[in-house]
Backbone bond lengths (Angstrom), bond angles and torsions (degrees), N, CA, C in turn:
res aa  C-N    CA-C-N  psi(-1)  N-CA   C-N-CA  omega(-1)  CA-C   N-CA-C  phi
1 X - - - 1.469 - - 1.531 109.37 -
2 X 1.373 126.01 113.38 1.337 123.64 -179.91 1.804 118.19 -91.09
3 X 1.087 132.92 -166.80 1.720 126.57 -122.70 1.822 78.88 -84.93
4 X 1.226 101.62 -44.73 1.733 105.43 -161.45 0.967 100.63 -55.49
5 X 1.540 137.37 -63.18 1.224 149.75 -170.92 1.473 119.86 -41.44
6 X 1.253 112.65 -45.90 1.355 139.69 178.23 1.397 97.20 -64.01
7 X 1.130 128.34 -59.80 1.796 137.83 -174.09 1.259 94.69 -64.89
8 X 1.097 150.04 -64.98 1.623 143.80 174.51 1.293 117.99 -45.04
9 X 1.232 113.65 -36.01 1.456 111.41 176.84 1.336 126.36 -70.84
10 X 1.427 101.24 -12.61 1.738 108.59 -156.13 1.738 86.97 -119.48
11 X 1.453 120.89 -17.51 1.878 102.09 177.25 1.637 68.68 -89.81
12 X 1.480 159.41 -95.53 1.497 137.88 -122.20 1.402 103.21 -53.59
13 X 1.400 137.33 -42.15 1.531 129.42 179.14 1.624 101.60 -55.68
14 X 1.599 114.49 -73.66 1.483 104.89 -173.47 1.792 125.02 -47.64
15 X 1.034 104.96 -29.28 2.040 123.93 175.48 1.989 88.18 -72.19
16 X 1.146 124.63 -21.29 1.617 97.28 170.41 1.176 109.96 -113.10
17 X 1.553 131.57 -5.68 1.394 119.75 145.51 1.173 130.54 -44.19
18 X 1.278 109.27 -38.81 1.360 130.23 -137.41 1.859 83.26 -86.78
19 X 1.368 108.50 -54.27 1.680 106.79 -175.00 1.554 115.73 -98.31
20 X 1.176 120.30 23.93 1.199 148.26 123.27 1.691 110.54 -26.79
21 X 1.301 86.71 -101.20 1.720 128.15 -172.10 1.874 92.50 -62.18
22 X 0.960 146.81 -23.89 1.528 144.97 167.66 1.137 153.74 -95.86
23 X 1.753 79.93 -21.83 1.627 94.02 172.07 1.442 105.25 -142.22
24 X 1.669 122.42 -37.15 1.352 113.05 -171.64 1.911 106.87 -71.02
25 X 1.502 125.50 -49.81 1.355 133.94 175.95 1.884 112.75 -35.42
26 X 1.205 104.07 -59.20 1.281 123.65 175.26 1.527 133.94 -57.78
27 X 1.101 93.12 -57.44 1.846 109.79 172.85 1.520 110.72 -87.55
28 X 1.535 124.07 -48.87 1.382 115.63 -149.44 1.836 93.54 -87.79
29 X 1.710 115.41 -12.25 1.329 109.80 -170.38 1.812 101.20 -96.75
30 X 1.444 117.36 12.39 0.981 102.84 154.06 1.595 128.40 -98.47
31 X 1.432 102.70 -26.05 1.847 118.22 137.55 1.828 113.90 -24.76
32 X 0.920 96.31 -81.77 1.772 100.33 -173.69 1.246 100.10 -57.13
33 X 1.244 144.65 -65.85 1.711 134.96 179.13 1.277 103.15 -19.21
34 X 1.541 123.72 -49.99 1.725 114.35 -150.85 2.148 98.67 -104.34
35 X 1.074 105.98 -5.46 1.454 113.64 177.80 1.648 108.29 -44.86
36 X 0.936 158.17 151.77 1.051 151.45 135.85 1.664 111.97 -97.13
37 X 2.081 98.76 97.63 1.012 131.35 -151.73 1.918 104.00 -74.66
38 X 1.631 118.31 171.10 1.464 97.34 173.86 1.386 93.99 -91.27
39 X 1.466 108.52 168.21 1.560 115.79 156.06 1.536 114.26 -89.54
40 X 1.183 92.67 143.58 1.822 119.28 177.37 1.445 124.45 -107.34
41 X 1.703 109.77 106.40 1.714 104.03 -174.62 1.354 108.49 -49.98
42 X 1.145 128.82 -172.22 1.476 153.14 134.49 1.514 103.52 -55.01
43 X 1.510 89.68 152.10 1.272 109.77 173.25 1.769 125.26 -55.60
44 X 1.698 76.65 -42.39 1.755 99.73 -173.26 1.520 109.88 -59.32
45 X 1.372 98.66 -42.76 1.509 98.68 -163.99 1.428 111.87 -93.80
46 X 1.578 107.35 -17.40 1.712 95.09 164.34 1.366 116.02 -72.61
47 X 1.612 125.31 -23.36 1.338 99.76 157.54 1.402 132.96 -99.82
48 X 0.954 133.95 20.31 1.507 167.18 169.19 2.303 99.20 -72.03
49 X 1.364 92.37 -48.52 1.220 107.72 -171.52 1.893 102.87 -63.60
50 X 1.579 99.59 -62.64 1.421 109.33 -171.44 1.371 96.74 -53.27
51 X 1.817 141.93 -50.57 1.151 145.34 -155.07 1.675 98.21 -63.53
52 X 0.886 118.39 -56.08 1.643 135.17 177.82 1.368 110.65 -46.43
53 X 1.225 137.27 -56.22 1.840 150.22 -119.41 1.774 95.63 -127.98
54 X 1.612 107.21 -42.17 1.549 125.93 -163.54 1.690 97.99 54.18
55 X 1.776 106.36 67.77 1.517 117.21 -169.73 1.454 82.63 -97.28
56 X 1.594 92.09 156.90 1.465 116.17 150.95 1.710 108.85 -67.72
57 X 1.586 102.23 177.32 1.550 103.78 176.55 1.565 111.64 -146.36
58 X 1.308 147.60 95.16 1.202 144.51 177.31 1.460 96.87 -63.15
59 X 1.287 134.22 156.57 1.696 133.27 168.05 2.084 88.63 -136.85
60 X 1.214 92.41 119.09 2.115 93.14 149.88 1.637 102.98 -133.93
61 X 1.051 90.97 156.30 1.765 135.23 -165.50 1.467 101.23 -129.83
62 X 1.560 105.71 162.75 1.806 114.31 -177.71 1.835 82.97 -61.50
63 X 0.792 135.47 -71.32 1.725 112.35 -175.02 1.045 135.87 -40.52
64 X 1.501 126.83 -14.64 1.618 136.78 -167.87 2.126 83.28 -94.58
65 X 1.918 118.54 -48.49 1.121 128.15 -171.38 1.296 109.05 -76.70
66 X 1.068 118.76 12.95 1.515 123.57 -168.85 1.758 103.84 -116.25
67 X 1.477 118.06 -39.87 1.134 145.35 -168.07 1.806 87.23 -73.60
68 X 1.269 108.34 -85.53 1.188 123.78 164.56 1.594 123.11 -2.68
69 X 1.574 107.88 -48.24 1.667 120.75 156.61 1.415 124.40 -67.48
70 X 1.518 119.00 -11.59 1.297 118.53 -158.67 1.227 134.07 70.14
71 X 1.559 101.17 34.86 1.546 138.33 167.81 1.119 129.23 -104.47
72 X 1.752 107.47 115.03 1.694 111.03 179.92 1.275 106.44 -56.68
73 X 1.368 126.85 153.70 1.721 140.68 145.28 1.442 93.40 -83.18
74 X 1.860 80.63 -173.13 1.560 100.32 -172.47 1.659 104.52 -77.38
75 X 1.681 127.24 -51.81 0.839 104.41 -157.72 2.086 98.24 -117.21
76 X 1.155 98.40 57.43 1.368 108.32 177.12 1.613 102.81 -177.70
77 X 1.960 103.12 121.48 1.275 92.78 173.19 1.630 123.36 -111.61
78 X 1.130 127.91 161.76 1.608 149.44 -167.24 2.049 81.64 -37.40
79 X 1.475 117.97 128.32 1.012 115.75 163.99 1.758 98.96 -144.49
80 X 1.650 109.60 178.58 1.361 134.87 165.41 1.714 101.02 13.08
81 X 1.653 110.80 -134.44 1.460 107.46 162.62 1.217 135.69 -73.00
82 X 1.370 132.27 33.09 1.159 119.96 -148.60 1.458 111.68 -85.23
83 X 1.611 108.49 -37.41 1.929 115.69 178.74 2.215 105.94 -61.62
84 X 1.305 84.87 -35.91 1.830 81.32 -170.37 1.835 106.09 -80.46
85 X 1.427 104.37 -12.59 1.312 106.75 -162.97 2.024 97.63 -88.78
86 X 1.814 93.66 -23.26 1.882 105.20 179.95 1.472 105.80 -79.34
87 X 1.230 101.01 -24.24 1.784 105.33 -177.17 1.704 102.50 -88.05
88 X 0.839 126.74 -26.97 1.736 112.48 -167.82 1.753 86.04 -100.66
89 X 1.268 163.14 -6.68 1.161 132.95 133.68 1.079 124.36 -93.10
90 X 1.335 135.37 21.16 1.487 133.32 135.65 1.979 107.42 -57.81
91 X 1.129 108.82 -40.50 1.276 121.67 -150.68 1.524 116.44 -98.95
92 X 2.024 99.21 4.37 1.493 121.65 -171.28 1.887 84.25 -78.48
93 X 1.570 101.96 171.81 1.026 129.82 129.05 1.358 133.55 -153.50
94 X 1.077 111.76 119.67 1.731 127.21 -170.27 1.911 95.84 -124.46
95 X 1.360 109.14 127.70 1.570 102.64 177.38 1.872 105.44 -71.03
96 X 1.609 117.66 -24.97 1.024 86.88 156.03 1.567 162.65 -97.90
97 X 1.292 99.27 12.00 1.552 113.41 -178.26 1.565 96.49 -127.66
98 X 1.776 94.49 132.26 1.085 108.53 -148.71 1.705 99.93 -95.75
99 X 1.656 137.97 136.80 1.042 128.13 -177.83 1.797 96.96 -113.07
100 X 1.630 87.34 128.83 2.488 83.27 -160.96 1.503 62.37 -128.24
101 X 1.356 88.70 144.54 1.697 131.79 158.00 1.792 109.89 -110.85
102 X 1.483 103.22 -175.75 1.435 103.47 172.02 1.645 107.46 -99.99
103 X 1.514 96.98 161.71 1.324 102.24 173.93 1.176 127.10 -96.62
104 X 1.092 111.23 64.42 2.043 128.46 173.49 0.844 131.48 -84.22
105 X 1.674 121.23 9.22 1.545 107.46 -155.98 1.498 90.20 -113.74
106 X 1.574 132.01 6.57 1.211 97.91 176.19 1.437 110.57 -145.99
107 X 1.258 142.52 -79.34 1.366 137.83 162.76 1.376 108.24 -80.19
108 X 1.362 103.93 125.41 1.736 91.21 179.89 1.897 114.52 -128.29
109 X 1.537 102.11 35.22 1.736 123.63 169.83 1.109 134.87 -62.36
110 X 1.936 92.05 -19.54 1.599 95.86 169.52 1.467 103.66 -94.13
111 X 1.011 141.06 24.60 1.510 138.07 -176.42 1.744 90.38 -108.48
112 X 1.568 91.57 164.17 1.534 119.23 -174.19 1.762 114.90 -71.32
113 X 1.377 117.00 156.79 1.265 115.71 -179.20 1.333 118.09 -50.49
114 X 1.444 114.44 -37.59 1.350 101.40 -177.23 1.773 118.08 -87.59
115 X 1.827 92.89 -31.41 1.530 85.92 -165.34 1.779 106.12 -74.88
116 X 1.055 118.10 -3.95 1.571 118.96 -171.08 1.637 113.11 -72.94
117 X 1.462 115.55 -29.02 1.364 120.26 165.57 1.255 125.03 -84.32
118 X 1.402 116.65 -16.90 1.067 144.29 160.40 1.592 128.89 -48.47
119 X 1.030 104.44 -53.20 1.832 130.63 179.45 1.087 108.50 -74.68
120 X 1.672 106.51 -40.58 1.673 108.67 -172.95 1.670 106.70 -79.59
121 X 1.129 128.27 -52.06 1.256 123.37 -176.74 1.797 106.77 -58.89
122 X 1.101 111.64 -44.40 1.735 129.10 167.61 1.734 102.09 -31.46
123 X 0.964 114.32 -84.74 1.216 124.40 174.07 1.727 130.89 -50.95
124 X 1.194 113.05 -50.16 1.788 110.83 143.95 1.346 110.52 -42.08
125 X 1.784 118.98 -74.88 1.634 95.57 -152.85 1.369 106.58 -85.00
126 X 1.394 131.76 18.63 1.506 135.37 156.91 1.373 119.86 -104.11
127 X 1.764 118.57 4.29 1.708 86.43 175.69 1.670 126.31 -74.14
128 X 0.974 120.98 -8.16 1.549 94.45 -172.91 1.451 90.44 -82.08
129 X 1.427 150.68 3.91 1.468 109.46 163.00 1.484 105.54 -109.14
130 X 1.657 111.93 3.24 1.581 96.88 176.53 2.420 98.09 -85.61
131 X 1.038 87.21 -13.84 2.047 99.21 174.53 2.049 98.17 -57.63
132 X 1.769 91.23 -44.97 1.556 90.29 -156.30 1.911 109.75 -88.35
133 X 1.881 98.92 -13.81 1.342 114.81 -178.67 1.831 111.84 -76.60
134 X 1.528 122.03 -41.00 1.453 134.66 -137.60 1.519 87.88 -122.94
135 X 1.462 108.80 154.68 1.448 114.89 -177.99 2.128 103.10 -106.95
136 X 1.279 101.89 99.34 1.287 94.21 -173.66 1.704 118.06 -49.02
137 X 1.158 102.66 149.17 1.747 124.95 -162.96 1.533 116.37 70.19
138 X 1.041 119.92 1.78 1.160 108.51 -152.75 1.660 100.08 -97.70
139 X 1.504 127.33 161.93 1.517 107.48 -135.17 2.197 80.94 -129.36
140 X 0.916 119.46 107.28 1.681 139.35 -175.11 1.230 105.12 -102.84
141 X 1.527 90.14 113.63 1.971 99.13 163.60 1.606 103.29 -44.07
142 X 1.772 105.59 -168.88 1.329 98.15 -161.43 1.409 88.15 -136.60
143 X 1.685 102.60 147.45 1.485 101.85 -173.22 1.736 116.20 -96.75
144 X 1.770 108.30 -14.11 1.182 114.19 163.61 1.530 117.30 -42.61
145 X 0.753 153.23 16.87 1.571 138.81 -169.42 1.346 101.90 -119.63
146 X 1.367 127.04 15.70 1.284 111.31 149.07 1.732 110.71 -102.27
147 X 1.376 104.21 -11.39 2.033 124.25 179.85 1.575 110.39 -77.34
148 X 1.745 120.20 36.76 1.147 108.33 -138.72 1.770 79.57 -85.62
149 X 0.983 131.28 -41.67 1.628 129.04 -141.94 1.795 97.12 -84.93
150 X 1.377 95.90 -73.33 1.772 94.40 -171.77 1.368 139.19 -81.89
151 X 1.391 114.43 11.96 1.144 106.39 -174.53 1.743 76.85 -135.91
152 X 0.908 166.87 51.59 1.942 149.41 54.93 1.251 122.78 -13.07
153 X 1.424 122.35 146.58 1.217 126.96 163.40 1.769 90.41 -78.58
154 X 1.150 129.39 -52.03 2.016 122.17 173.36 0.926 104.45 -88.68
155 X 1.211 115.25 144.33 1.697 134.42 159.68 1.424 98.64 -52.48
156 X 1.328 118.67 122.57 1.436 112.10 161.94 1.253 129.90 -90.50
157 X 1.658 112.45 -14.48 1.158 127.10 175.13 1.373 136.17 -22.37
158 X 1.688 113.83 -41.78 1.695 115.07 167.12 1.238 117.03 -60.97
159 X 1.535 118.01 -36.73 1.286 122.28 165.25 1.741 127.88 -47.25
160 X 1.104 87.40 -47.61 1.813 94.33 -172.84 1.771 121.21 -83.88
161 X 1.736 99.00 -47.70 1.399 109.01 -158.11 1.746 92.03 -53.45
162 X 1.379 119.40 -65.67 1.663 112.94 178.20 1.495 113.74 -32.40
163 X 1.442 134.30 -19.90 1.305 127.21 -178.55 1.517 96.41 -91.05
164 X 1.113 129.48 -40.83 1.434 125.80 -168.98 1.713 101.64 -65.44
165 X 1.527 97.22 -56.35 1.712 103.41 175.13 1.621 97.96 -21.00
166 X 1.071 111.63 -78.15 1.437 122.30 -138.71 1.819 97.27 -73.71
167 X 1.077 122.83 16.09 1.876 120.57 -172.45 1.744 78.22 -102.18
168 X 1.021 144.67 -50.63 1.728 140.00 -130.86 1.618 90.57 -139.82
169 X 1.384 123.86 5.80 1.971 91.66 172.67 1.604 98.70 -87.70
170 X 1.337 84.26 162.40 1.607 103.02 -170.49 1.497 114.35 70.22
171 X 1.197 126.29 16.78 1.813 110.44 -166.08 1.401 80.79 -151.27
172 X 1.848 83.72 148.09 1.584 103.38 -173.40 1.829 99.18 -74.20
173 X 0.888 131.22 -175.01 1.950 141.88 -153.64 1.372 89.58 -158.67
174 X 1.152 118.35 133.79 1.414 141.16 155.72 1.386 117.69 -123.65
175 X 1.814 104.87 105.47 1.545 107.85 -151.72 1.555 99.00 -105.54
176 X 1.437 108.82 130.00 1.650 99.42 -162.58 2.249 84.48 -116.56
177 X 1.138 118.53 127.25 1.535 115.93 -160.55 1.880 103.10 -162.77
178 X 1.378 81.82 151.35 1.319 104.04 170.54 2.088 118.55 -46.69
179 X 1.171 131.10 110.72 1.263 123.58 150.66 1.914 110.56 -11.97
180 X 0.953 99.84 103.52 1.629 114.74 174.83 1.357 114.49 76.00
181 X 1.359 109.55 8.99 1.458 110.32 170.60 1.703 126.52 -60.79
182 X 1.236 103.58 -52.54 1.627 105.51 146.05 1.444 120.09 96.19
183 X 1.807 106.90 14.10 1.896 123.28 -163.12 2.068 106.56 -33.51
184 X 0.949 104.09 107.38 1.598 98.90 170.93 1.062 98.30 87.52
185 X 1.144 161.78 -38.44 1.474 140.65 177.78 1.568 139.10 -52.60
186 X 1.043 114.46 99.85 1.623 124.85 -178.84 1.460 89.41 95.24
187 X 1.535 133.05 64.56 1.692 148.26 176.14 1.605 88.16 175.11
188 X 1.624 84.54 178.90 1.805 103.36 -161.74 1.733 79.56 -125.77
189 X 1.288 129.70 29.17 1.446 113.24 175.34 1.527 126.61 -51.75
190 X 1.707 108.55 -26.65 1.496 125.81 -126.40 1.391 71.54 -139.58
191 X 1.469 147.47 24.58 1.292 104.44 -148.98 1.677 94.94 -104.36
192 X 1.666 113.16 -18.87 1.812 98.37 -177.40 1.290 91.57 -104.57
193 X 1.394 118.34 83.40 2.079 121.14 165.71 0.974 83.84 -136.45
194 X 1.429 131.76 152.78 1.653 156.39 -141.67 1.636 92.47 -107.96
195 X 0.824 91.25 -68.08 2.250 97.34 173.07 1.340 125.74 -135.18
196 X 1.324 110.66 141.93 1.590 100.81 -175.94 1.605 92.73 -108.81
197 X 1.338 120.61 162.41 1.572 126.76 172.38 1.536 107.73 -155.70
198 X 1.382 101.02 129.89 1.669 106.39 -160.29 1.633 104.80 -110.56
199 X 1.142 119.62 139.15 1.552 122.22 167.71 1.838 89.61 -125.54
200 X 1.020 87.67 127.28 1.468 98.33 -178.95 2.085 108.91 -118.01
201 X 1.520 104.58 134.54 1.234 114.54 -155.64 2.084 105.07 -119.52
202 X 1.065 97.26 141.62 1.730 80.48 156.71 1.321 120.61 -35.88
203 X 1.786 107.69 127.77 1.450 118.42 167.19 1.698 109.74 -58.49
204 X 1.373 124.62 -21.62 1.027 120.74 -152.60 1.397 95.38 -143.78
205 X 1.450 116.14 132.71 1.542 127.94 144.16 1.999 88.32 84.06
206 X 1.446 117.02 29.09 1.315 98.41 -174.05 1.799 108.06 -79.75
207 X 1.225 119.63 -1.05 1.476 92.09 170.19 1.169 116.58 -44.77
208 X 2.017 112.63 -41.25 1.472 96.26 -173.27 1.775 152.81 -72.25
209 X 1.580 85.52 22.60 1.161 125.49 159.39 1.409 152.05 -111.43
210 X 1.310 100.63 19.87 1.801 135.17 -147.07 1.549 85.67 -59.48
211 X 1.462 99.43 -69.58 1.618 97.27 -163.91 1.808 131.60 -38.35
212 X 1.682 79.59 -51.53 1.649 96.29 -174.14 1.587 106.23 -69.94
213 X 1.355 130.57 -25.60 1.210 131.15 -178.61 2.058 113.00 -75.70
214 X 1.493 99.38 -24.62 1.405 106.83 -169.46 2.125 89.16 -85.20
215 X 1.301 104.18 -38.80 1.577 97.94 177.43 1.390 126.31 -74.09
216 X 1.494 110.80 -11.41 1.420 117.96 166.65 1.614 124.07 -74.88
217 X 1.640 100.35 -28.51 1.462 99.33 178.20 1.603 115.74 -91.32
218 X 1.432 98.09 -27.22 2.081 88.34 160.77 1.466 104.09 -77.52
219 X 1.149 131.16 -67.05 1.838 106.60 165.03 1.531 117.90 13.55
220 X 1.538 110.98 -63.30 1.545 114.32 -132.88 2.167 83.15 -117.65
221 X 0.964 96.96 -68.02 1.909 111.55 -176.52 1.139 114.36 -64.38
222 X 1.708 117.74 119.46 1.438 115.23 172.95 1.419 95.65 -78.19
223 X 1.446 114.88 162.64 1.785 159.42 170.45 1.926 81.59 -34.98
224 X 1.282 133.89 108.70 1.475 137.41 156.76 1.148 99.97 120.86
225 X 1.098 138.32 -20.14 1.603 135.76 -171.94 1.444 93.73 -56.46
226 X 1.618 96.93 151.97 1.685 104.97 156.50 1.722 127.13 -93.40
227 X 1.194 115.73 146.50 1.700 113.19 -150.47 1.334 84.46 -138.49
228 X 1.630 116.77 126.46 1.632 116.15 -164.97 1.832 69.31 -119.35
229 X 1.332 110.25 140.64 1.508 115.81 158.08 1.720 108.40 -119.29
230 X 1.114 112.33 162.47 1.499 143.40 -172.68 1.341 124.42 -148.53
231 X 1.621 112.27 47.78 1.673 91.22 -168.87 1.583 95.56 -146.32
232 X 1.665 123.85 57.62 1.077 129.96 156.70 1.634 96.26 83.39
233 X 1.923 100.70 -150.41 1.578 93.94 -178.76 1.239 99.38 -90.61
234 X 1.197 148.84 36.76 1.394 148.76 138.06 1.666 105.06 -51.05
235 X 1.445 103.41 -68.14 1.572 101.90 -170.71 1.301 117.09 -60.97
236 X 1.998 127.77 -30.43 1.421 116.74 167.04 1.548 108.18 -21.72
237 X 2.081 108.66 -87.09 1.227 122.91 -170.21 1.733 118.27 -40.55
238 X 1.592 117.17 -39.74 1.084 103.67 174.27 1.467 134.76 -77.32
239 X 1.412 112.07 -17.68 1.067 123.30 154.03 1.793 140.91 -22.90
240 X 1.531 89.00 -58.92 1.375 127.29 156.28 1.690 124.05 -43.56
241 X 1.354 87.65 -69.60 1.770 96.61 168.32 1.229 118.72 -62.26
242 X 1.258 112.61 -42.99 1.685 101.26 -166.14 1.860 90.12 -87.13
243 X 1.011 123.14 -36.08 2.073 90.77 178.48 1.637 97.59 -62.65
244 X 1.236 135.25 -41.18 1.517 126.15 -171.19 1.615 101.45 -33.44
245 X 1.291 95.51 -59.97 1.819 120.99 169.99 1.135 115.16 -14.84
246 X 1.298 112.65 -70.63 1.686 137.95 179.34 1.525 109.27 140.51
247 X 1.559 117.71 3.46 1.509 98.06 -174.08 1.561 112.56 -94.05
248 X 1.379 148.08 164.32 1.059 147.20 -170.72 1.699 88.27 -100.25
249 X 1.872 118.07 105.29 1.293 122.02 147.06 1.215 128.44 -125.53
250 X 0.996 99.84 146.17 1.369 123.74 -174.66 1.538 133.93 -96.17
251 X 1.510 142.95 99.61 0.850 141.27 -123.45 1.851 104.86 -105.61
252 X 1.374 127.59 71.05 1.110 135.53 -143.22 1.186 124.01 -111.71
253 X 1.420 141.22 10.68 1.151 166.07 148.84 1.420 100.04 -1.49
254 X 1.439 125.28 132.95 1.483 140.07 165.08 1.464 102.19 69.72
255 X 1.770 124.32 -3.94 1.747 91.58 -179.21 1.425 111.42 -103.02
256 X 1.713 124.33 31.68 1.328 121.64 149.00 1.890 122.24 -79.70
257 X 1.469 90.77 -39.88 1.851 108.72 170.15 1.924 100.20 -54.34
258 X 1.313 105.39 -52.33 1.202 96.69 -179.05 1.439 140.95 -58.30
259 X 1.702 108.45 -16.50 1.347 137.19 -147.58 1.647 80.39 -108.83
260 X 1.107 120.31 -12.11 1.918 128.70 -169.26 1.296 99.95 -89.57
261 X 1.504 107.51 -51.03 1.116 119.26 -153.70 2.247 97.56 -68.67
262 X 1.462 87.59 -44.94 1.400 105.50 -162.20 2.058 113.16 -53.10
263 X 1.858 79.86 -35.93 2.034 95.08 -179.10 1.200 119.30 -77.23
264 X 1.424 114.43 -19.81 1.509 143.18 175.09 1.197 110.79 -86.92
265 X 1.321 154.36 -39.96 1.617 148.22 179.77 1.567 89.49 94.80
266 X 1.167 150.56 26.16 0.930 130.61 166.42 1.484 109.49 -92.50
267 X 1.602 121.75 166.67 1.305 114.27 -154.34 1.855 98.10 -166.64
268 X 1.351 93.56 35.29 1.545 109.81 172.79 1.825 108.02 -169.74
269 X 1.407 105.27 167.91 1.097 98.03 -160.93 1.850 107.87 -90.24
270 X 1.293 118.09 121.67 1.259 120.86 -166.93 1.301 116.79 -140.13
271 X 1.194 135.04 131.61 1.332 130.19 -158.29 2.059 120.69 -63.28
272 X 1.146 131.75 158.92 1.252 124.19 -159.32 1.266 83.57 -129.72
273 X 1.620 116.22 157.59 1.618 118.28 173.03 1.008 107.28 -117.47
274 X 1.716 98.99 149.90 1.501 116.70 -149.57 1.390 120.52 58.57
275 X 1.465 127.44 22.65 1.655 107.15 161.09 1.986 85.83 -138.91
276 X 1.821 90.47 175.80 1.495 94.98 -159.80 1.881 78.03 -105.80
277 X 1.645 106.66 141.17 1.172 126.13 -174.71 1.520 124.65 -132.84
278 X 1.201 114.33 67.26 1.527 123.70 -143.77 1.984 105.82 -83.18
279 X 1.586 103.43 32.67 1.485 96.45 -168.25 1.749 94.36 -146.46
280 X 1.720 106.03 4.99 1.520 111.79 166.95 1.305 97.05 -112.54
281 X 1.281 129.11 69.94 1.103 123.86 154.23 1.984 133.67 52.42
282 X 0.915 156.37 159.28 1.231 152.12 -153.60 1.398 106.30 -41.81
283 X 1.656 116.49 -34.08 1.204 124.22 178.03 1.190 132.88 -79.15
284 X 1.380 124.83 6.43 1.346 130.86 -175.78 1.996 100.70 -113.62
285 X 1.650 95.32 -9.70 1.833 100.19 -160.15 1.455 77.63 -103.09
286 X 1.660 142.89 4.57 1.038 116.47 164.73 1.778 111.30 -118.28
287 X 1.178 106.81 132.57 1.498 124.46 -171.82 1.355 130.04 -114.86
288 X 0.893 111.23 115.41 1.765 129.73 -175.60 1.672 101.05 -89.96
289 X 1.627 112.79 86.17 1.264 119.13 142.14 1.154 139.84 -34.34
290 X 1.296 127.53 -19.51 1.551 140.00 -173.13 1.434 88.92 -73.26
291 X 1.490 142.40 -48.99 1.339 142.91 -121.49 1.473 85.82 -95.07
292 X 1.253 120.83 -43.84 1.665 111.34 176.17 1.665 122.74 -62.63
293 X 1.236 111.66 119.27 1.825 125.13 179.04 1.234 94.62 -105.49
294 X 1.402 149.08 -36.58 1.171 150.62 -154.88 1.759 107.04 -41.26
295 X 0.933 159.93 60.65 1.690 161.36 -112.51 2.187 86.53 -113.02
296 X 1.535 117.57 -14.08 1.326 124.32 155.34 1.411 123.49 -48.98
297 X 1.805 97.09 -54.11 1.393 98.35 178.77 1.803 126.05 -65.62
298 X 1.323 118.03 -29.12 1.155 133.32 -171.11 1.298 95.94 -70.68
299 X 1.210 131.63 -50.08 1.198 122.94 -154.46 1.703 116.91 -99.93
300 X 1.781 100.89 13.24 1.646 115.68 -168.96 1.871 89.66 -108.51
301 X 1.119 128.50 -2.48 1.530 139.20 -172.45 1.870 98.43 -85.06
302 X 1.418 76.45 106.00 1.915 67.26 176.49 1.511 97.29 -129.34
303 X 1.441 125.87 41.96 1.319 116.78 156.83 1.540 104.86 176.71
304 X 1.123 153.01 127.92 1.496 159.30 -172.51 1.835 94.21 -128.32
305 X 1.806 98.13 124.08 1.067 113.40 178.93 1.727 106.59 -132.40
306 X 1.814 102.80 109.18 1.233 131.21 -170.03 1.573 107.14 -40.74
């Protein structure tokens, strides 16, 4: 980027502070006051819920709501159906598959230093499409509960991990995940489930593999199995399909990183070795295979899809 470029970039950043802080804070937050916002369970009880029901779980994030517009993310781009396919299971209701949003819409003090300014500006300069995305009143599990460690001011983790325990002990896991993603490996997350079995997918851009990835797990998973996915907003939508299916999945993305973060004292997002970490920056998307000994994991891979 040369001198000019650099100078343009930095008056268009300061010119959207600037109407930020002047017009969006002021005007659009008297908008949201009168919204009639959705309600957001607890953490506890959205997984309290799945433990009870043996529900599926859709999870969206500003990337699942972003997709939803017909907006690429970073590590998945705008393809085939994918925005109409994010909007009609946002827009499902089945009591058993659960559609969780985040919980932004109302006090947000228990959140972390950074993400708390974060959410709030998030939510101002996005309501009219979270108005045109969300069914006002209507009361949405919560998709934070895989965000348990770093984006809290407390670890919530003692709270939850015993609820997760108890969804998958005793039952075999069919882990459908990112290439080097790595759910439970080198941690005791996974550690009372009877078998784990991994189909491992592109870290990146795997919608464009939706099909072959949804035919690999009936391949391998009988009709009730539980199916933990990890593969961005790919896994929201598949989520969906495969409980339609009959299998109990669960849409779980980032709460093994989190479960890292939680055994470690760390309390921001920072890359882990040997797993792929696509939210610490260049350094978490690069992975040193050597670091894994686990000779468990190798041999829990019962299908790699290019």
């Amino acid at each position: 980027m040369n001198i000019l470029q650099h100078i343009l970039k930095s008056i268009e950043y300061h010119y959207s502070r600037m109407v930020y802080h002047l017009w969006t804070v002021p005007v659009v937050s008297c908008q949201y006051k009168k919204w009639q916002r959705p309600e957001v369970m607890s953490l506890e009880d959205t997984l309290q819920h799945i433990v009870e029901h043996k529900s599926s779980i859709c999870r969206y994030g500003d990337g699942e709501f972003n997709i939803a517009l017909g907006n690429d993310i970073g590590f998945q781009h705008m393809t085939g159906n994918m925005a109409e396919r994010m909007r009609q299971v946002l827009d499902s209701d089945d009591d058993n598959i659960l559609i969780a949003i985040p919980s932004i819409f109302g006090d947000l003090s228990m959140f972390s230093d950074f993400s708390q300014p974060w959410w709030k500006e998030y939510r101002l300069c996005n309501l009219d499409n979270l108005k045109t995305l969300l069914k006002s009143g209507r009361r949405y599990p919560n998709s934070f509960i895989t965000r348990f460690t770093s984006d809290y001011k407390e670890d919530q983790a003692d709270k939850l991990i015993p609820l997760y325990r108890k969804i998958w002990d005793g039952r075999d896991i069919y882990i459908v995940e990112g290439e080097q993603t790595r759910i439970g490996v080198g941690n005791d997350l996974l550690s009372n489930a009877k078998n784990l079995y991994r189909i491992l997918a592109p870290a990146k851009n795997a919608y464009d593999k939706y099909d072959e990835i949804v035919a690999t797990v009936k391949n391998y998973a009988p009709l009730g199995a539980l199916v933990i996915l990890a593969l961005g907003p790919t896994a929201t939508i598949m989520a969906y399909d495969l409980a339609k299916m009959g299998y109990q999945a669960l849409d779980l993305g980032h709460f093994d990183i989190q479960y890292e973060y939680h055994i470690r004292g760390i309390h921001s997002k920072q890359p882990i070795p040997g797993k792929y970490v696509n939210e610490a920056s260049t350094a978490g998307q690069t992975v040193d295979d050597s670091v894994i000994k686990d000779e468990n994991y190798s041999k829990s891979i019962i299908e790699r899809i290019k």
